[in-house]
C-alpha positions as CSV (number, residue, x, y, z in Angstrom):
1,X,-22.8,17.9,-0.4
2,X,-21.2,20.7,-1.7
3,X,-19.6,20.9,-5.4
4,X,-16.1,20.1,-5.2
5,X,-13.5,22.4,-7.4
6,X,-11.4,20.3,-9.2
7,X,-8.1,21.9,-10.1
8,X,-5.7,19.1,-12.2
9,X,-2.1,18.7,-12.8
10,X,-1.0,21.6,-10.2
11,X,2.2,21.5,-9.1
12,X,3.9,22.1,-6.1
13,X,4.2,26.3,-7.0
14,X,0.7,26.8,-7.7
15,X,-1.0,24.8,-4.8
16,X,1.5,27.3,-3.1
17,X,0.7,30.4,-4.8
18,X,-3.6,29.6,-4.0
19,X,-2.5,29.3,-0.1
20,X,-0.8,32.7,-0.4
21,X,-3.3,34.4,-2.2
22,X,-6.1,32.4,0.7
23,X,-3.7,33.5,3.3
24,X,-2.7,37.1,2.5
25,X,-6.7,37.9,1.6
26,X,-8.1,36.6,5.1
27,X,-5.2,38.6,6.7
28,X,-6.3,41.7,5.4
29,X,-9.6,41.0,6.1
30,X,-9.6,39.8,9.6
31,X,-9.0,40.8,13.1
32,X,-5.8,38.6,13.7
33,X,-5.5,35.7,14.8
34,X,-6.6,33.3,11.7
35,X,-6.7,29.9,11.9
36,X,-5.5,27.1,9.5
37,X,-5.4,23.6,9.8
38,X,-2.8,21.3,7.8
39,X,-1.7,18.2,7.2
40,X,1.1,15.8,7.9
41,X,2.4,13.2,5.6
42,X,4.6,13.5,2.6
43,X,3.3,15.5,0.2
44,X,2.5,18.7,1.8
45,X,5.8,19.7,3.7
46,X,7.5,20.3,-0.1
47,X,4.2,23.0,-0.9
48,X,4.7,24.4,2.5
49,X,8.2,24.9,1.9
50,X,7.7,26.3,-1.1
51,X,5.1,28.6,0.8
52,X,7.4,29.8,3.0
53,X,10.0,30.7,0.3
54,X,7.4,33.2,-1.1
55,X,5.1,33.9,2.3
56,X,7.8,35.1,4.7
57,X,5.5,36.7,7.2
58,X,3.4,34.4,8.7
59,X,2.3,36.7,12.6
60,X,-1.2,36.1,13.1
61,X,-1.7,33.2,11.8
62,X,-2.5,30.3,14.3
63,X,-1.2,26.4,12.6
64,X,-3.3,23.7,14.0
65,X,-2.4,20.2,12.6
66,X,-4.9,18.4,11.4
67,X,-3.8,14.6,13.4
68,X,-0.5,13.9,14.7
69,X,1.6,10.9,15.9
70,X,1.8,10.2,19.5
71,X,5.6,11.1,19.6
72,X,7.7,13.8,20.9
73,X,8.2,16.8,18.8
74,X,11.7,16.1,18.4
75,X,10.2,13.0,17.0
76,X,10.6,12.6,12.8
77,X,7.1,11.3,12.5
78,X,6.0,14.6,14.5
79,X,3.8,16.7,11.9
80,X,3.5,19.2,14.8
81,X,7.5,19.1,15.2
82,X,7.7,19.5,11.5
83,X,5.3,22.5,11.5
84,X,6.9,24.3,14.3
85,X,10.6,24.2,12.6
86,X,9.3,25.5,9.4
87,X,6.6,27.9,10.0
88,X,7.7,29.6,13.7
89,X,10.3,30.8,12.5
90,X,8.5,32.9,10.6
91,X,6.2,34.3,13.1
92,X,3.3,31.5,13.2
93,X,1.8,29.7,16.2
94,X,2.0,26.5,15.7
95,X,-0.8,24.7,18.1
96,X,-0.4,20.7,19.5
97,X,-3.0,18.6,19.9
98,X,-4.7,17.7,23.0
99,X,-8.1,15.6,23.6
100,X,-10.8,17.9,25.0
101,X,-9.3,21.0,22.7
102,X,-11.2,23.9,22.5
103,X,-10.7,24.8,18.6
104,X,-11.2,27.6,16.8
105,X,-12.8,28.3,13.6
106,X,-10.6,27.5,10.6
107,X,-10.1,29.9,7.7
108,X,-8.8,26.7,5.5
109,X,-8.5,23.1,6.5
110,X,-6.5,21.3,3.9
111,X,-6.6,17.5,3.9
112,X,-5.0,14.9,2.3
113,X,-6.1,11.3,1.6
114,X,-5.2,7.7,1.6
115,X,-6.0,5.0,-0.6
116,X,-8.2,3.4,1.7
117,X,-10.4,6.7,2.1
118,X,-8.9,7.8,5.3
119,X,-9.0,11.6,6.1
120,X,-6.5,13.2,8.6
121,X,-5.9,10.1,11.1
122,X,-9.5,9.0,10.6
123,X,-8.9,5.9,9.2
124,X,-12.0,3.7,8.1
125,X,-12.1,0.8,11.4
126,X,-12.0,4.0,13.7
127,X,-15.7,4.5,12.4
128,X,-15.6,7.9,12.5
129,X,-19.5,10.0,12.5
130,X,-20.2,13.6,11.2
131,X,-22.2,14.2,14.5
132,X,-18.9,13.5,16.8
133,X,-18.8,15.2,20.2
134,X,-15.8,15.4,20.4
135,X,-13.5,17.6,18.7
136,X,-9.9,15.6,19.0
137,X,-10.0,11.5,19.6
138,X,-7.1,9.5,20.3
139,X,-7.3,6.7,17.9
140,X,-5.4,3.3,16.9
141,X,-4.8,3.2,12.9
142,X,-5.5,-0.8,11.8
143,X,-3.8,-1.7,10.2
144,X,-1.1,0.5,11.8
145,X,1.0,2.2,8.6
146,X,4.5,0.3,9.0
147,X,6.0,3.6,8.4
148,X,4.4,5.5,11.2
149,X,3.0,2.5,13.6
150,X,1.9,4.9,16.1
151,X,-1.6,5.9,17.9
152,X,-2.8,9.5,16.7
153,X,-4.4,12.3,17.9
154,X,-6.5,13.6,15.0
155,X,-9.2,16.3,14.4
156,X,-12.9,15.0,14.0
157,X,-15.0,15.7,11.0
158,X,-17.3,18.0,12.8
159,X,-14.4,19.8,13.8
160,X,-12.6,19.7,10.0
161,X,-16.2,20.7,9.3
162,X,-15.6,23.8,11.1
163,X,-14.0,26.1,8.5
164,X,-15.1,28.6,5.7
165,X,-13.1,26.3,2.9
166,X,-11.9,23.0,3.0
167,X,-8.7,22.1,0.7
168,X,-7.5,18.5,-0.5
169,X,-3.8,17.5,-2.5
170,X,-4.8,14.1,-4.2
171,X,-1.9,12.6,-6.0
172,X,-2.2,9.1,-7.9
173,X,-4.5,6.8,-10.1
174,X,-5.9,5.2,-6.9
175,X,-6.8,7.7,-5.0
176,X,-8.4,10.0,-7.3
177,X,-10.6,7.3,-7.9
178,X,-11.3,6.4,-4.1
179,X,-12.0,10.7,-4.0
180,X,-14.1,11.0,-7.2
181,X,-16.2,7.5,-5.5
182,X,-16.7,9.4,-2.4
183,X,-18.0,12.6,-4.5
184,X,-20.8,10.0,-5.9
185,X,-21.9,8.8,-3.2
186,X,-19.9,5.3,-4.3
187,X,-18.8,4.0,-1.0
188,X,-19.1,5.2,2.6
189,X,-15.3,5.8,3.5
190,X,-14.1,8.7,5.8
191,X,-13.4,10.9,2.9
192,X,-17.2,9.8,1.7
193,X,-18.6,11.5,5.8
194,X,-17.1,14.2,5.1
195,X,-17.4,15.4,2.1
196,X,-21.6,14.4,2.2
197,X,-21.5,17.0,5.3
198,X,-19.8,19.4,4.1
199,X,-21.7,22.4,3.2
200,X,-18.7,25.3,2.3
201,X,-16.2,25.4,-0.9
202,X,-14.5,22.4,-1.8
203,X,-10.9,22.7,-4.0
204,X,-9.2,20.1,-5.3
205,X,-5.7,19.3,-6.4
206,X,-5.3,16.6,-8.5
């Protein structure tokens, strides 16, 4: 396992500002296109707002999300949806999800986390193993989240794995816990895989 840099009480600006600074370095270092992957959920559409506000060229710069809901785009539980209306705009490709995916390799992959240790839509009944195949899987969340009871399409860890820096936004008592557990070796949740295979730079708002 890899150290993990633990950067506390960063708000939405300067989670922002270090995705600028990550984005705007790899750009000028880098035959175009890079590749990012990002995450759905609540709290990351406000930073990536806030991204855009400041970051108002985004061309070469491919968007892969990191799961997504089985829904159409027009959907308001679609992260990819969400991703397209925000960042296209400003010159990104935005990528869907599709099993059997040929990805590329990630510049950043920024995860969040639940409670229960689940990592993108790898939740922990879906068993998920650092030596997948496969790259996407179609999975069943259970329980299914009443706010988004639909099947996903999510990234596995061998392909979250595939990236020079990995990223994470915890938020909350509980799950800072469930994350610094998972840096111990306290438990064997998704987060837990993952971060006992991972091998590049760690960061971590909290």
């Amino acid at each position: 396992m890899t150290s993990v840099d633990l950067i506390e009480q960063a708000d939405d600006a300067a989670i922002a500002a270090f995705l600028e600074g990550i984005l705007k370095a790899r750009l000028r270092e880098e035959q175009r296109p890079i590749a990012i992957c990002l995450p759905g959920g609540s709290t990351p559409f406000p930073i990536l707002q806030r991204l855009a506000e400041t970051m108002s060229d985004w061309r070469g710069i491919e968007v892969w999300p990191g799961d997504d809901r089985i829904v159409p785009e027009d959907h308001e539980a679609s992260n990819t949806g969400k991703l397209r209306t925000l960042l296209e705009p400003l010159g990104a490709n935005v990528v869907a999800l599709e099993e059997g995916a040929t990805l590329p390799h990630f510049a950043l992959v920024w995860l969040g986390m639940g409670a229960d240790g689940h990592i993108a839509s790898l939740f922990p009944n879906t068993d998920p193993q650092v030596d997948d195949a496969a790259t996407v899987r179609r999975l069943t969340p259970d329980p299914l989240p009443p706010e988004a009871p639909f099947d996903r399409l999510t990234l596995t860890i061998p392909a979250l794995l595939d990236t020079d820096q990995l990223m994470f936004v915890i938020r909350g008592d509980d799950k800072r816990e469930v994350f610094e557990g998972a840096q111990a070796g306290a438990h064997d949740l998704p987060v837990a895989r993952l971060l006992s295979a991972a091998r590049q730079p760690v960061t971590c708002f909290a």
